[in-house]
C-alpha positions as CSV (number, residue, x, y, z in Angstrom):
1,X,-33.5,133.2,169.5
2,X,-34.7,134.2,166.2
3,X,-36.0,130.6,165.8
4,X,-33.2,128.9,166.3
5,X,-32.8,126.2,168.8
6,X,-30.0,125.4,171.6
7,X,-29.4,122.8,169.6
8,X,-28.7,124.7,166.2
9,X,-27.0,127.4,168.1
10,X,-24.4,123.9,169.9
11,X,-24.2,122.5,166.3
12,X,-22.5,125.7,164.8
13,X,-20.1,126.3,167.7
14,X,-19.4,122.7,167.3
15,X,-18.9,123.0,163.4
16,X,-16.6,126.6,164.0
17,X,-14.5,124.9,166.6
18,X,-14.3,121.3,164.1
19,X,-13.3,123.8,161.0
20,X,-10.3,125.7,163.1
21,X,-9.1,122.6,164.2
22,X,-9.0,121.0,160.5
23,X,-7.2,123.9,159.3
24,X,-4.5,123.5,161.9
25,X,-4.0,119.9,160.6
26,X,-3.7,121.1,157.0
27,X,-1.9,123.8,157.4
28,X,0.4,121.7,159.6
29,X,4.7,122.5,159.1
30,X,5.0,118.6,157.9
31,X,2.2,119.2,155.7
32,X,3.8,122.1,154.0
33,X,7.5,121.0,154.2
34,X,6.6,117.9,151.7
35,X,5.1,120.4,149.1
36,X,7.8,123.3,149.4
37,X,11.0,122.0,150.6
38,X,12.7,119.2,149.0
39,X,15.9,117.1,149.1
40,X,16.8,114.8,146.5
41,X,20.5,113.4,145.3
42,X,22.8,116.2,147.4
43,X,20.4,118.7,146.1
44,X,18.1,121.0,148.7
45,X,15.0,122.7,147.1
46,X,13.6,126.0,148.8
47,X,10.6,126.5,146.6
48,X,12.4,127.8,143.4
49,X,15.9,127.9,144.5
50,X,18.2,124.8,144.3
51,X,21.1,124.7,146.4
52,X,23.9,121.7,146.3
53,X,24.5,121.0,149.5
54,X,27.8,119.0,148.5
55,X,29.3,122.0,147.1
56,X,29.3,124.1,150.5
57,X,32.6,123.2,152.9
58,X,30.1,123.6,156.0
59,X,26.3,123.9,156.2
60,X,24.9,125.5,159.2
61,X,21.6,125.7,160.4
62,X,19.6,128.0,162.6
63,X,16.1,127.0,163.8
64,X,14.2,130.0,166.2
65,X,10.7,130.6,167.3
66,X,7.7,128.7,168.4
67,X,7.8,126.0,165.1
68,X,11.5,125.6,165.7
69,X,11.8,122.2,166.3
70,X,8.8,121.2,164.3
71,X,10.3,123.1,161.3
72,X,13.7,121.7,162.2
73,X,12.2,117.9,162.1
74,X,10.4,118.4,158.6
75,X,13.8,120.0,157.1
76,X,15.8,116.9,158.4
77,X,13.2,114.7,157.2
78,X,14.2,115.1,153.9
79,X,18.0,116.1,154.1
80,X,18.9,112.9,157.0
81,X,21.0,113.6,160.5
82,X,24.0,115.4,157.7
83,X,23.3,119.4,159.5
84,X,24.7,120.6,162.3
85,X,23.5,124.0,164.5
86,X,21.6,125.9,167.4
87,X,17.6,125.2,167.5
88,X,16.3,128.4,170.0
89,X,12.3,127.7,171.3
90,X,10.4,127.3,174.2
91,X,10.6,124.0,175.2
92,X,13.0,121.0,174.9
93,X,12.1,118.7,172.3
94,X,11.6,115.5,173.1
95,X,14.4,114.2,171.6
96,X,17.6,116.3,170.6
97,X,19.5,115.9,167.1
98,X,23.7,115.0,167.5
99,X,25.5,118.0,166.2
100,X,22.6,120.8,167.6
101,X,22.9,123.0,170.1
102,X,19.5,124.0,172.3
103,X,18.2,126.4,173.8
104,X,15.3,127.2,176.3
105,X,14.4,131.4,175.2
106,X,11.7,133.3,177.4
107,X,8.3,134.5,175.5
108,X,6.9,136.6,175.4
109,X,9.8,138.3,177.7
110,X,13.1,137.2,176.9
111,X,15.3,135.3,179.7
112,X,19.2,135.0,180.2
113,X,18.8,132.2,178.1
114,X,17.5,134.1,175.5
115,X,20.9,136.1,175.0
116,X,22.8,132.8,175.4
117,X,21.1,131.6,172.2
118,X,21.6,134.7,170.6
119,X,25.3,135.1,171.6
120,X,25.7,131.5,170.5
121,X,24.3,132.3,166.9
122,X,26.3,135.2,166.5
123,X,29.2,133.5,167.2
124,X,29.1,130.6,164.9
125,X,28.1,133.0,162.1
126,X,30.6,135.4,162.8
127,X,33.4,132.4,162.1
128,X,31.6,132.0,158.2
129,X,32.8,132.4,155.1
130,X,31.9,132.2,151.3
131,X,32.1,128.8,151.8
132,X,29.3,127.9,153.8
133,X,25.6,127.9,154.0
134,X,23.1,129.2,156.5
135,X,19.7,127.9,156.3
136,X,17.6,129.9,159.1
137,X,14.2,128.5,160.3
138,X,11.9,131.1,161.6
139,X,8.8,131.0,163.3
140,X,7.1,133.6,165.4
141,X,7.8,134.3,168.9
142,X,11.4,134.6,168.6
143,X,12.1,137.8,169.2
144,X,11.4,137.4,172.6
145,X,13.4,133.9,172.6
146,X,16.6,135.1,170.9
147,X,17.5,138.3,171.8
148,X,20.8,140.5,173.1
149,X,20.7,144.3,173.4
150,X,23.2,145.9,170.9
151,X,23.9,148.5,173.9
152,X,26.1,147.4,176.5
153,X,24.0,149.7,178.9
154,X,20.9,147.6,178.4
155,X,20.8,145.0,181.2
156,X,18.7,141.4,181.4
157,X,16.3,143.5,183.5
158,X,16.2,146.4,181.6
159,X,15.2,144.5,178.6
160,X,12.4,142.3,180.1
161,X,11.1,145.5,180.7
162,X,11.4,146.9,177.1
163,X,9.5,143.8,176.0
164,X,7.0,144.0,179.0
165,X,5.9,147.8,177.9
166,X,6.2,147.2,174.5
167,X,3.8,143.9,174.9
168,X,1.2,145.7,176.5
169,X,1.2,149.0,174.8
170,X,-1.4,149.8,172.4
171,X,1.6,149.8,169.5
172,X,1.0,146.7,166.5
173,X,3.2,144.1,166.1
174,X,4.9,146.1,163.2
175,X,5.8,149.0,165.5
176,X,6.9,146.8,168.4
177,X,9.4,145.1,166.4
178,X,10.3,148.4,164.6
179,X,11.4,149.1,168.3
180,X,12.9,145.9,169.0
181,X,14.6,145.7,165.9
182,X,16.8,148.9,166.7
183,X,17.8,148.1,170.3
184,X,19.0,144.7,169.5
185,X,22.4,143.3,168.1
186,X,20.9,140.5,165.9
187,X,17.5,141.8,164.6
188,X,16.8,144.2,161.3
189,X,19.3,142.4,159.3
190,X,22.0,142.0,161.8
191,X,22.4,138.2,161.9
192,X,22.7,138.4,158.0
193,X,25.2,141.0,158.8
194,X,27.1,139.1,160.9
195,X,26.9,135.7,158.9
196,X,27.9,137.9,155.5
197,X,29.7,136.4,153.2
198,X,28.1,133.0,153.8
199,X,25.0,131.7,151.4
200,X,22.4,132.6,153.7
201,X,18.3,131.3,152.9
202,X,15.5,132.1,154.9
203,X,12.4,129.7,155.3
204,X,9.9,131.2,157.0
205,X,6.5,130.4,159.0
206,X,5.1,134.1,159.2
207,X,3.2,135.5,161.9
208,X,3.2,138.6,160.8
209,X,1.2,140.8,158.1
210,X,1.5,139.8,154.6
211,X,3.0,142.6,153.7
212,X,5.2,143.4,156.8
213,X,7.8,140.4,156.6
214,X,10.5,141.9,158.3
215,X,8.3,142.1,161.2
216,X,8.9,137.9,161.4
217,X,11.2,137.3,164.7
218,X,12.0,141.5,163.6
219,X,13.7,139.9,160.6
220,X,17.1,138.6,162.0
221,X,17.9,137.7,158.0
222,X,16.5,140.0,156.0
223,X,16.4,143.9,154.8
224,X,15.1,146.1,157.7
225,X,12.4,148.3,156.5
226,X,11.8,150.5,159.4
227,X,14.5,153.5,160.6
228,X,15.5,154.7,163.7
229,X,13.0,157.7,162.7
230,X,10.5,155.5,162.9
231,X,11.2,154.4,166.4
232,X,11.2,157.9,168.2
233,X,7.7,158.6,166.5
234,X,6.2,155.0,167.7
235,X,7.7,155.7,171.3
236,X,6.2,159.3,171.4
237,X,2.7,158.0,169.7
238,X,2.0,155.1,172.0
239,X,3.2,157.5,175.6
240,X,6.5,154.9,175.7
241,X,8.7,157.0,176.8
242,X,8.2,157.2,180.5
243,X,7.3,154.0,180.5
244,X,11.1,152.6,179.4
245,X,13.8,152.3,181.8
246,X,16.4,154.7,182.0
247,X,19.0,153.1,180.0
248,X,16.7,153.4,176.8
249,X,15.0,156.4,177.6
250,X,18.5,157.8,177.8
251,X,19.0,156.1,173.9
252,X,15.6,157.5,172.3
253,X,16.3,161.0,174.4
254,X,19.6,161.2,173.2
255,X,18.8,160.2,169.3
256,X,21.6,157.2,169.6
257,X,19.6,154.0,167.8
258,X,21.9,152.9,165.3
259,X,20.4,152.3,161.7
260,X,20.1,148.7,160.5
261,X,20.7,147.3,157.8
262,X,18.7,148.1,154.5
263,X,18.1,146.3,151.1
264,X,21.2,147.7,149.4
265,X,23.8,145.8,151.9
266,X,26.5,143.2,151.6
267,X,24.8,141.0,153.5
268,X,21.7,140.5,151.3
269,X,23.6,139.8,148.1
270,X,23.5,136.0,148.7
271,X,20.7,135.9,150.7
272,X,16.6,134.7,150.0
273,X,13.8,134.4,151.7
274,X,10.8,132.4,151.2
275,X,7.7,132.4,153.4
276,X,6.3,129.0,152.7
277,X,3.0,129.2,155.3
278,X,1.4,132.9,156.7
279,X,-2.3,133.9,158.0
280,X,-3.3,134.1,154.8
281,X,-2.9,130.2,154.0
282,X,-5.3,129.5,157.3
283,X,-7.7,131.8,155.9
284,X,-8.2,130.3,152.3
285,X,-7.8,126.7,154.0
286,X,-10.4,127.4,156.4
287,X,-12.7,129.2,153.9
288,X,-12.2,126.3,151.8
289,X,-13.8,124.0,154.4
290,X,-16.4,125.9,155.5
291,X,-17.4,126.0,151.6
292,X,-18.0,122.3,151.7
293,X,-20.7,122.5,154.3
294,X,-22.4,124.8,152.4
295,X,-22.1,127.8,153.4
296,X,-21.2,131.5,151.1
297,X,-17.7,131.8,152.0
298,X,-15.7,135.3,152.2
299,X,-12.3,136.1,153.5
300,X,-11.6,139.7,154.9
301,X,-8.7,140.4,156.6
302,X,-9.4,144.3,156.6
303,X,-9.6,144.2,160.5
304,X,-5.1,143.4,160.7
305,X,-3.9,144.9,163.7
306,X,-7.2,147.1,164.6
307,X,-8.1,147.4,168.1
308,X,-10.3,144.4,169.6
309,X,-13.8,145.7,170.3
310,X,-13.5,148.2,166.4
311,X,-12.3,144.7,164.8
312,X,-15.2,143.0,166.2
313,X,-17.6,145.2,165.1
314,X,-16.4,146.0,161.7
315,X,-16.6,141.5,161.0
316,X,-20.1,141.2,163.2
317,X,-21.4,144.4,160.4
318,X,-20.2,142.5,157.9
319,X,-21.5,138.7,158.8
320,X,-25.0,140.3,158.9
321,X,-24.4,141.8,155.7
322,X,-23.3,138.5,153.8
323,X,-26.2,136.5,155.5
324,X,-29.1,138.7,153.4
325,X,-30.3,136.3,150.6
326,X,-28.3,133.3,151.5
327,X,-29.3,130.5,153.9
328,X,-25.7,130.4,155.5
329,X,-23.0,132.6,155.1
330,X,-19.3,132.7,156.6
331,X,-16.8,135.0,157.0
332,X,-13.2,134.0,157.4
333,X,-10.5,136.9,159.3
334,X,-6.6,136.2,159.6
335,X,-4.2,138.5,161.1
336,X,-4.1,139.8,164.9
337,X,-6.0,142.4,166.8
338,X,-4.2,144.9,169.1
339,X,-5.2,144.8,172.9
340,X,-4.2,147.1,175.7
341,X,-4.5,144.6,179.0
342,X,-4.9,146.8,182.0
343,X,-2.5,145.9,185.1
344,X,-4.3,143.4,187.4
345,X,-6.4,142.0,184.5
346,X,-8.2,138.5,184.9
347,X,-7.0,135.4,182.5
348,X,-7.0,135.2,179.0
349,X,-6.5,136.7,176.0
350,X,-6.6,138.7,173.1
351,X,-9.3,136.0,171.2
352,X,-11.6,135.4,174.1
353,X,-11.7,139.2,175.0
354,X,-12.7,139.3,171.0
355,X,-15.0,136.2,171.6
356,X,-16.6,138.0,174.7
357,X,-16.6,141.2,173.5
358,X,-18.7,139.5,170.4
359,X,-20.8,137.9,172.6
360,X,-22.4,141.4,173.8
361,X,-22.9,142.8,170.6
362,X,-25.0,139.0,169.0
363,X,-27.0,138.5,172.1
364,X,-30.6,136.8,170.7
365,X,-29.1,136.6,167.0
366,X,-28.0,133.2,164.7
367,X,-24.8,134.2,164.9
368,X,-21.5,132.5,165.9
369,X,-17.8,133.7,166.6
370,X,-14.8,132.1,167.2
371,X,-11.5,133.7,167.6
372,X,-8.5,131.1,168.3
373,X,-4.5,131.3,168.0
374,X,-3.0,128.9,165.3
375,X,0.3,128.4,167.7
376,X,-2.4,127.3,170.4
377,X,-1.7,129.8,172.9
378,X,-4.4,133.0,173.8
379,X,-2.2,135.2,176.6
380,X,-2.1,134.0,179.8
381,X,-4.6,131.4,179.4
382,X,-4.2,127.6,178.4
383,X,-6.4,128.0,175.7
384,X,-5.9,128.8,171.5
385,X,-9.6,130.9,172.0
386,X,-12.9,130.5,172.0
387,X,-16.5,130.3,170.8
388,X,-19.6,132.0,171.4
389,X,-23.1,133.1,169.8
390,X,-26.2,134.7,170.1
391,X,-26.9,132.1,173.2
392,X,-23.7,132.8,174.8
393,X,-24.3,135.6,177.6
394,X,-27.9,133.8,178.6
395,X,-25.8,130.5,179.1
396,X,-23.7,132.6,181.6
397,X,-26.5,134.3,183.5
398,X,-28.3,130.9,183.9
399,X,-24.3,129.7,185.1
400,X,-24.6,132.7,188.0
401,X,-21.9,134.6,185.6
402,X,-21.9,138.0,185.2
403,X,-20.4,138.1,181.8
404,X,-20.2,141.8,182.0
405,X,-18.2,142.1,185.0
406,X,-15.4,139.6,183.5
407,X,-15.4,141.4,180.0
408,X,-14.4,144.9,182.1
409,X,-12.1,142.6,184.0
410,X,-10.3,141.2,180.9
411,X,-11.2,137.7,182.6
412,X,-12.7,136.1,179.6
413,X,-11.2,132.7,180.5
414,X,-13.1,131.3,183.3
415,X,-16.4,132.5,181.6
416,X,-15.8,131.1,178.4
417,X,-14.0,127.7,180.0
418,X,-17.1,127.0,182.7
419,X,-19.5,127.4,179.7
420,X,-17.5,124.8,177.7
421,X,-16.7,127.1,175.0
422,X,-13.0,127.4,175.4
423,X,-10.5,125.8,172.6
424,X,-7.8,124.2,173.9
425,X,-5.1,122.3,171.9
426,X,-2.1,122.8,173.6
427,X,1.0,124.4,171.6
428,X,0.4,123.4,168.2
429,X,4.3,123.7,167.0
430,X,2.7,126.0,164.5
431,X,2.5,129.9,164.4
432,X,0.3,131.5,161.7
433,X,-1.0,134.4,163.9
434,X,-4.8,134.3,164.9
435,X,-7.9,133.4,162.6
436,X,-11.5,134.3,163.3
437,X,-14.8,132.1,161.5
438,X,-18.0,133.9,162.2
439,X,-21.3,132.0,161.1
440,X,-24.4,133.3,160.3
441,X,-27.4,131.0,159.8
């Protein structure tokens, strides 16, 4: 093993897995709620906008996506039980708030319930006027959870399957909700639209890249940056066409998708936004820590959206690189990795296929991976990810586990859980996208 020992090789999975699950605690909604939302004496503080809350005749408040209720209890943590509105996630809280509506959505395909919420929130915004306030609470996953096709023609079923080819095409997030965004009746802008002339502020926990906000829930509140052009060339790119059912092929044949809403509308002229926690704040938390146990730290989050295995090759090249002339180096990676999961694949998930996937290419070497999901959820699986190193696929072997098998069979789960090396933490309430630690010793 390059002289390293099994246990040197346990203590560094150990220390990866300790360091992910410190940065979830830091970078925890509460956590970031005291420090960039704050109510004091009627007044609400949104980072650097004040807004008096007495001065508003109604203040509404819309709380969708997988932080929803954990965003919704930090927000009313500082204002009291004075808001009133509809909280869209996947799961019941476990207590409900007097004056809120809830709703159970469907992710990552939507459900019926899914166009209830959304038919709900279009409703009550479409009854506002200058007079009132909309404070939206978004997180990701709630495109999926609040959804209602703009076209009549578009059935439940029809648009489970939208989401269903769309989820397990080879397109990025960006250009799924690009798609999204222009078949539905409350993405792209479309709920500011419907809310205008209401005050409308956005505080967001961003799952999406830094420099793709709109892409959050497809940006139900702010400027839609993608066009309807867009859309026919991501369908034809990714072979999507055949693949959608015949009410939207008919659509994207026919050139009907409706433009949304762009920065120069209406609706935007008393509307903000402010993202308040993204990838990037896991990444510099996590690099943070990892500096404290000594190791040379370096955050690269080149490999956004790349395909799994050129991702994991591009961050192993560059472990090995940092780890000449230093004793231990680190490389932090936030962002997502794109990952087309064949039809009767095994369980798990885009980070353990990463984590697998790694563990081929290390074999022998003082190297360790992990790959986890901040919201605590990897696919199908019950776990956030996974860790591995250099000891990873002779652990399996000695297990009778024929690591290469389950890695063709996208069935990284039951290798990685039997070895012990699956991270589970159960939904987190949280929803920063994924983050990667790779340590080199």
């Amino acid at each position: 093993m390059n002289g390293g020992t099994l246990s040197d090789f346990a203590s560094m999975r150990q220390l990866a897995r300790e360091v992910f699950l410190e940065t979830l605690r830091e970078i925890s909604i509460p956590n970031i709620f005291a420090k960039k939302v704050e109510y004091s004496r009627g007044v609400l503080r949104v980072e650097q906008d004040l807004y008096d809350l007495s001065s508003y005749a109604r203040v509404l408040v819309v709380s969708i996506g997988k932080a929803a209720h954990t965003m919704l209890d930090s927000l009313i943590a500082q204002t009291g039980p004075r808001l009133e509105g509809i909280v869209v996630a996947p799961h019941l809280p476990e207590s409900q708030y007097s004056g809120f509506r809830y709703f159970i959505g469907g992710h990552p395909l939507p459900n019926a319930e899914s166009i209830s919420a959304a038919k709900a929130i279009l409703k009550d915004l479409s009854e506002l006027d200058e007079h009132t306030l909309v404070i939206y609470l978004i997180s990701g996953g709630a495109s999926a959870l609040v959804e209602v096709p703009r076209y009549e023609e578009i059935s439940l079923e029809d648009l489970i399957e939208i989401y269903r080819v769309l989820v397990h095409s080879s397109a990025a997030i960006g250009e799924i909700n690009a798609v999204r965004k222009h078949l539905s009746a409350i993405k792209g802008g479309r709920l500011a639209q419907a809310a205008c002339p209401a005050t409308q502020v956005s505080i967001m926990v961003s799952d999406v890249p830094e420099n793709a906000l709109d892409a959050l829930a497809s940006g139900p509140s702010i400027p839609d940056s993608s066009t309807s052009g867009d859309c026919y060339r991501i369908a034809e790119q990714h072979g999507l066409m055949n693949q959608f059912p015949e009410s939207v092929r008919t659509i994207f044949v026919e050139h009907l998708l409706e433009e949304t809403p762009k920065q120069d509308d209406p609706a935007f002229i008393s509307s903000r936004w402010w993202p308040i926690l993204s990838s990037a704040s896991a990444a510099i938390v996590a690099g943070a820590l990892l500096a404290k146990h000594g190791f040379a730290v370096e955050i690269d989050n080149t490999p956004d959206d790349w395909p799994c295995d050129r991702a994991a090759d591009y961050l192993l090249n560059r472990i090995r690189e940092l780890r000449k002339g230093v004793s231990r180096a680190a490389l932090v990676s936030a962002g997502e990795i794109t990952l087309k999961v064949p039809a009767g694949a095994g369980i798990g998930g885009r980070n353990q296929h990463f984590v697998l996937y790694s563990a081929h290419q290390i074999a022998g070497e003082k190297l360790s991976v992990l790959s986890a999901g901040t919201d605590g959820i990897d696919g199908d699986s019950p776990a956030a990810g996974a860790v591995a190193d250099g000891t990873t696929l002779e652990r399996a072997r000695n297990a009778r586990i024929n690591p290469e098998m389950e890695l063709k069979n996208f069935d990284a789960f039951p290798v990685l859980d039997r070895l012990s090396d699956a991270v589970v933490t159960g939904p987190t309430g949280n929803n920063v996208r994924d983050l990667r630690i790779l340590l080199a010793w």
